[in-house]
N, CA, C and O of each residue as an XYZ file, in Angstrom:
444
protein
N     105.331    113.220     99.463
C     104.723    114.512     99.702
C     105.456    115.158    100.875
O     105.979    114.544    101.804
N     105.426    116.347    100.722
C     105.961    117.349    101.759
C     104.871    118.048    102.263
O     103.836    118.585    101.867
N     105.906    117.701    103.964
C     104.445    119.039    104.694
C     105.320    119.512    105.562
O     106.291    118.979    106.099
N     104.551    121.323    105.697
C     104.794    121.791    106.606
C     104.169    122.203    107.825
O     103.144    122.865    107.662
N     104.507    121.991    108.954
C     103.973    122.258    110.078
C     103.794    123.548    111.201
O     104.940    123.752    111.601
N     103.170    124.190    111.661
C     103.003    125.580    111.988
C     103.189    124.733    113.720
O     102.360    124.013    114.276
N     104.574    125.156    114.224
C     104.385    124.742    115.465
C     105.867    125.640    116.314
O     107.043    125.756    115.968
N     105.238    126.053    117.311
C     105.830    127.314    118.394
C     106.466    126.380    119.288
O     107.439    126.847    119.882
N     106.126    125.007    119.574
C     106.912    124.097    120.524
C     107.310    122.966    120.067
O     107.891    122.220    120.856
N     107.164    122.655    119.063
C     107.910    121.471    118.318
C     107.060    120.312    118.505
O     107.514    119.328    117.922
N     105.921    120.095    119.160
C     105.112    119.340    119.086
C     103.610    118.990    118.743
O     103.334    117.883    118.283
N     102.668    119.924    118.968
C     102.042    120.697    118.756
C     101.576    121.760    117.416
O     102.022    122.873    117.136
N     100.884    121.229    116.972
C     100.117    122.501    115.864
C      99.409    122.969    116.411
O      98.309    122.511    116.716
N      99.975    124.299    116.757
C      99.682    125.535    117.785
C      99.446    127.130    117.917
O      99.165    127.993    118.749
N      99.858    126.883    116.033
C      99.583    128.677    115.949
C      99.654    128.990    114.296
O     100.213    128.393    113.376
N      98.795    130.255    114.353
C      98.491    130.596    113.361
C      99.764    130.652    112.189
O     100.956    130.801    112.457
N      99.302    130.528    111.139
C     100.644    130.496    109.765
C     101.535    131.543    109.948
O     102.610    131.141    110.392
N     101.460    133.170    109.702
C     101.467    133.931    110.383
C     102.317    134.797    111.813
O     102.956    135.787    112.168
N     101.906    133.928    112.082
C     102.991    134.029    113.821
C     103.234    132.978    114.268
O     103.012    132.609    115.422
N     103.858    132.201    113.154
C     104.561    130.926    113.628
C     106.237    131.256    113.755
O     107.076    131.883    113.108
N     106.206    130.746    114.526
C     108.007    130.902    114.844
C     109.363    129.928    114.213
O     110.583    130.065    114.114
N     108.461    129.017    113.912
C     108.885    127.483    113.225
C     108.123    126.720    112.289
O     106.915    126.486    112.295
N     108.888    126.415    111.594
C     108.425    125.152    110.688
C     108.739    124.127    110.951
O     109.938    124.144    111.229
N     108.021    122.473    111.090
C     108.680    121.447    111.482
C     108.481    120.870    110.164
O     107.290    120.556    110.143
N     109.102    120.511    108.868
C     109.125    119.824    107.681
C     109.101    118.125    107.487
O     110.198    117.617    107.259
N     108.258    117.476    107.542
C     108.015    116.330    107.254
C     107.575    115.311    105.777
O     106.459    115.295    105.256
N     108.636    114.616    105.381
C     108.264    113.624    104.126
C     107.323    112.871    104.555
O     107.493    112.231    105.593
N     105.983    112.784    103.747
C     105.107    111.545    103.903
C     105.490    110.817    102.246
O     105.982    111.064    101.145
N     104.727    109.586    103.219
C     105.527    108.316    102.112
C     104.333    107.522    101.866
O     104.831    106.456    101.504
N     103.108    107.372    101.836
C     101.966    106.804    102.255
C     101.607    106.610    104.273
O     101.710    107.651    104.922
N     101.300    105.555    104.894
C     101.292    105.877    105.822
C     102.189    106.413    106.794
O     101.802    106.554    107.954
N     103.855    106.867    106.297
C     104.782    106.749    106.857
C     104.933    108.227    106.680
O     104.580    108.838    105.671
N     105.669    108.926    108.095
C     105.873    110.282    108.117
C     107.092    110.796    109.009
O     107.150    110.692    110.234
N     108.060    111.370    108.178
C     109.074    111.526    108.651
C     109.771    112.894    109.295
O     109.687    113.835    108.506
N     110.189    113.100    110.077
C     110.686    114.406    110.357
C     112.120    114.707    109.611
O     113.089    113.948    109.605
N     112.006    116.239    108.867
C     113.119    116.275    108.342
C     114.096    117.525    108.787
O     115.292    117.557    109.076
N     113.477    118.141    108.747
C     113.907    119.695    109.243
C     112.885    120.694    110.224
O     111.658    120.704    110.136
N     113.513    121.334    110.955
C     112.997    122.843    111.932
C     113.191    124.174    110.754
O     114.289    124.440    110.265
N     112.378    124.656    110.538
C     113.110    125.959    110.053
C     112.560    127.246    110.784
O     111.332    127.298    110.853
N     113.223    128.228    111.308
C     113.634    129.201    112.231
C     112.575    130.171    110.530
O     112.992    130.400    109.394
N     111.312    130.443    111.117
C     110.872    131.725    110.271
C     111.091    133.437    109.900
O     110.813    134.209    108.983
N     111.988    133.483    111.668
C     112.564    135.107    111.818
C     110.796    135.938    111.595
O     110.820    137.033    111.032
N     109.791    135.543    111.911
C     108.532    136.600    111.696
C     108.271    136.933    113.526
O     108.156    136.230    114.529
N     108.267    138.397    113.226
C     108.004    139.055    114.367
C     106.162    139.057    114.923
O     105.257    139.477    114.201
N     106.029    138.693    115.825
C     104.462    137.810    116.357
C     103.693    139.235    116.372
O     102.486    139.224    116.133
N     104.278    140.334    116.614
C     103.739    141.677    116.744
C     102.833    142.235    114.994
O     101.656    142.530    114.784
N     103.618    142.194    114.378
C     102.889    142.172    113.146
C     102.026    141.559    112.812
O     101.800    140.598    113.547
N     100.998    141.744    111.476
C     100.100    141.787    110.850
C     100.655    141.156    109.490
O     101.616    141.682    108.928
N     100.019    139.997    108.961
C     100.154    139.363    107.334
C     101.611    139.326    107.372
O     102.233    140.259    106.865
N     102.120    138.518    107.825
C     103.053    137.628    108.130
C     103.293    136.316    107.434
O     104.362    135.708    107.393
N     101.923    135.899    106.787
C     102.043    134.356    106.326
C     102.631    134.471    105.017
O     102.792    133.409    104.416
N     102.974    135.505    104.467
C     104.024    135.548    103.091
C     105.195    134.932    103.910
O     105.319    133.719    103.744
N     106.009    135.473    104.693
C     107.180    135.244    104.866
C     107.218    133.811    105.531
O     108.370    133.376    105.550
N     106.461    133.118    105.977
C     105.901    131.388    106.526
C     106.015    130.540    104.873
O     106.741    129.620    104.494
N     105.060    131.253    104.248
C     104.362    130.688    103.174
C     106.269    130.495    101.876
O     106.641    129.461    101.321
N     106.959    131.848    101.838
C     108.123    131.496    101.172
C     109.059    130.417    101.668
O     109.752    129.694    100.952
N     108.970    130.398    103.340
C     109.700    129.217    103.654
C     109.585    127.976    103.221
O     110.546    127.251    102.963
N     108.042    127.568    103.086
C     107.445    126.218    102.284
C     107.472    126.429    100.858
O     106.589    125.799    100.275
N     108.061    126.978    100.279
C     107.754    127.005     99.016
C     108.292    125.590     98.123
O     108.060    125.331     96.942
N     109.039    124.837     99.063
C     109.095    123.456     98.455
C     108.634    122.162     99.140
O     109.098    121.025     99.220
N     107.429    122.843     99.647
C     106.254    121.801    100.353
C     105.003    121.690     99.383
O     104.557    122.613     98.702
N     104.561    120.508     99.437
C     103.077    120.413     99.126
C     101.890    121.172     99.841
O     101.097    121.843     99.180
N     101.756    120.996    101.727
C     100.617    121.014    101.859
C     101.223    121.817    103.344
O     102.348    121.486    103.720
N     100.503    122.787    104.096
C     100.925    123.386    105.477
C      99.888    123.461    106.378
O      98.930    124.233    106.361
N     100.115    122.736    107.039
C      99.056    122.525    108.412
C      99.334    123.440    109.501
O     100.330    123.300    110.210
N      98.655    124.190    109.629
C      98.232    125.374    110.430
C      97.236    125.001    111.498
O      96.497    124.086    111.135
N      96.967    125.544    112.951
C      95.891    126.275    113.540
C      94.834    127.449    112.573
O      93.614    127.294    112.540
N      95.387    128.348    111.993
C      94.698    129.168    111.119
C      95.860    129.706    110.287
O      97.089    129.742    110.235
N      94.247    130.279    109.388
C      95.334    131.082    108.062
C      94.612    132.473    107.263
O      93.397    132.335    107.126
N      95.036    133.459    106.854
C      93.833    134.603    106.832
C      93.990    134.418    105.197
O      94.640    133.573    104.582
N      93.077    135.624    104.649
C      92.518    135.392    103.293
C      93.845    135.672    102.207
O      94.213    135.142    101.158
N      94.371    136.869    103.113
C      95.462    137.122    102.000
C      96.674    135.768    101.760
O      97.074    135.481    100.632
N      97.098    135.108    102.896
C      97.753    133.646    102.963
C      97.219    132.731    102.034
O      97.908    132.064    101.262
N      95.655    132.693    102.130
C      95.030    131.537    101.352
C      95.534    131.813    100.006
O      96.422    131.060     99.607
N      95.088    132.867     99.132
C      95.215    133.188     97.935
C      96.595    132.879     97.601
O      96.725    131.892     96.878
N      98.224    133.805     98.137
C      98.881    133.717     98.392
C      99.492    131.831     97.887
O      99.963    131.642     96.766
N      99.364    130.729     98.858
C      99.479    129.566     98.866
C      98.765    129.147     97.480
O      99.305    128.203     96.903
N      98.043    129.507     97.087
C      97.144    129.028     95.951
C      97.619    129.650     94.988
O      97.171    129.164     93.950
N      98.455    130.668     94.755
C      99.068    130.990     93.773
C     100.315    129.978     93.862
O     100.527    129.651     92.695
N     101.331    129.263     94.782
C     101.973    128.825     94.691
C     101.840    127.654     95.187
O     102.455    127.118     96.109
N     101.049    127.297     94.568
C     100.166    125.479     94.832
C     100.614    124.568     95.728
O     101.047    123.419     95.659
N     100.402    125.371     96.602
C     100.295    125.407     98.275
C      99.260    124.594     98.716
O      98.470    124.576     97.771
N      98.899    124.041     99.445
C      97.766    123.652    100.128
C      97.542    123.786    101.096
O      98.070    122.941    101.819
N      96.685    124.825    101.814
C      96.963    124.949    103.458
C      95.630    123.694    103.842
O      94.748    123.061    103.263
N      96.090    123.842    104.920
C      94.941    122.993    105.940
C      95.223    123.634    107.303
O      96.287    123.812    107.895
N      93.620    124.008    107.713
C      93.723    123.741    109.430
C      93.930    122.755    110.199
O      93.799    121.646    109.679
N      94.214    122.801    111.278
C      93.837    121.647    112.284
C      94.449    122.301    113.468
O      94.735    123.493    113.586
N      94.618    121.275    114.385
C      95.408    121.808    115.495
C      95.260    120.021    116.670
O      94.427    119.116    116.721
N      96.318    120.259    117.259
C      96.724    119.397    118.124
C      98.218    118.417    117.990
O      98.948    118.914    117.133
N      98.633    117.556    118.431
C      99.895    116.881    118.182
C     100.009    116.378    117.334
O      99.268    115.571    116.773
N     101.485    116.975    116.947
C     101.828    116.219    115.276
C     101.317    115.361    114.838
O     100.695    115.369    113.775
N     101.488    114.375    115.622
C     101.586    112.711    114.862
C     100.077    112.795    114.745
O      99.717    112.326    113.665
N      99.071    113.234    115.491
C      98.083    112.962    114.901
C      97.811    113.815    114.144
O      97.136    113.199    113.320
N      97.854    114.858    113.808
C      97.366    115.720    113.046
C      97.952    114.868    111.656
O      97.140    114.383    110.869
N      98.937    114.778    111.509
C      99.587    114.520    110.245
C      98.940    112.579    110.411
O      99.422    111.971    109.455
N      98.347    111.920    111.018
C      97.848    110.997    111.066
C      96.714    111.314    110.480
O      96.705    110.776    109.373
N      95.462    112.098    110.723
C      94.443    112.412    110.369
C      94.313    113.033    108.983
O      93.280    112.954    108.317
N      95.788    113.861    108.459
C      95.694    114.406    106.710
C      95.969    113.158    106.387
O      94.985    112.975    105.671
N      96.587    112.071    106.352
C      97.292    111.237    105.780
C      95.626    110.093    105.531
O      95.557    109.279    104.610
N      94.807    110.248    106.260
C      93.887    109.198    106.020
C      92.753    110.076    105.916
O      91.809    109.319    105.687
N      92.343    111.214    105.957
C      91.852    112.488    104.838
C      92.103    112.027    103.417
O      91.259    111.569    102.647
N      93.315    112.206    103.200
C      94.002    111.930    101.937
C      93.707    110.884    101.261
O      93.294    110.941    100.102
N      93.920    109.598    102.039
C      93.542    108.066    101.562
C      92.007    108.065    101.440
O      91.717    107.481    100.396
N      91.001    108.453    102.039
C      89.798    108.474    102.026
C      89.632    109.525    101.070
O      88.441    109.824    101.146
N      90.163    110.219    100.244
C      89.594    111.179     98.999
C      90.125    110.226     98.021
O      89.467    110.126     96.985
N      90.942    109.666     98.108
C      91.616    108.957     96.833
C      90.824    107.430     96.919
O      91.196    106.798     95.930
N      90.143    106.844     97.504
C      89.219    105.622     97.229
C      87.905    106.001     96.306
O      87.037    106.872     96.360
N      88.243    104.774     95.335
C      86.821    105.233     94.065
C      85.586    104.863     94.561
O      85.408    103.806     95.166
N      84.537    105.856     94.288
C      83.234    106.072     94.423
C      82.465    104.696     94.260
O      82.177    104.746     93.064
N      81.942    103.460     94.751
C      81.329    102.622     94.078
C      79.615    102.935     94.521
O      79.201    103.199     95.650
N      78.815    102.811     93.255
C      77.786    103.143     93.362
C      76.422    102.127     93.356
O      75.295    102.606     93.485
């Protein structure tokens, strides 16, 4: 799985989809998560609905972990089976915490 990361300092999930300045691109492998690429978004922080031009950068990601994301982004991502998620705080955990999100949706129900 591919993710992308909404982060202004390279460490940190720190800002909205939107007026992110960077992408930090990471392969997950089950518990294992790799850094692969920075990508430079060119979106000016002054503007308004911005997360198209975020959202085309991932367009060969699975899932984008954001601080926030507005309605037109959501739809947007969901047309291109996107998955956003909030969160916010340092990578490794953030992407620690989807990764066992993830594992805890995928264990069967015993009743």
């Amino acid at each position: 799985m591919k993710i992308a990361i909404t982060s202004n300092d390279g460490e940190n999930v720190d800002t909205h989809l939107g007026k992110s300045l960077y992408l930090s691109i990471y392969d997950v492998d089950g518990d294992d998560f790799n850094f692969i690429e920075r990508r430079e978004t060119g979106v000016d922080v002054s503007e308004k609905h911005s997360g198209g031009i975020v959202l085309e950068l991932a367009q060969d990601c699975d899932v984008i972990i954001t601080a926030k994301y507005g309605f037109k982004s959501k739809i947007k991502a969901d047309n291109a089976n996107i998955k956003l998620v909030e969160d916010e705080g340092p990578i490794d955990e953030v992407l620690k915490r989807y990764i066992d999100h993830v594992k805890f949706l995928d264990k069967p129900i015993n009743f």
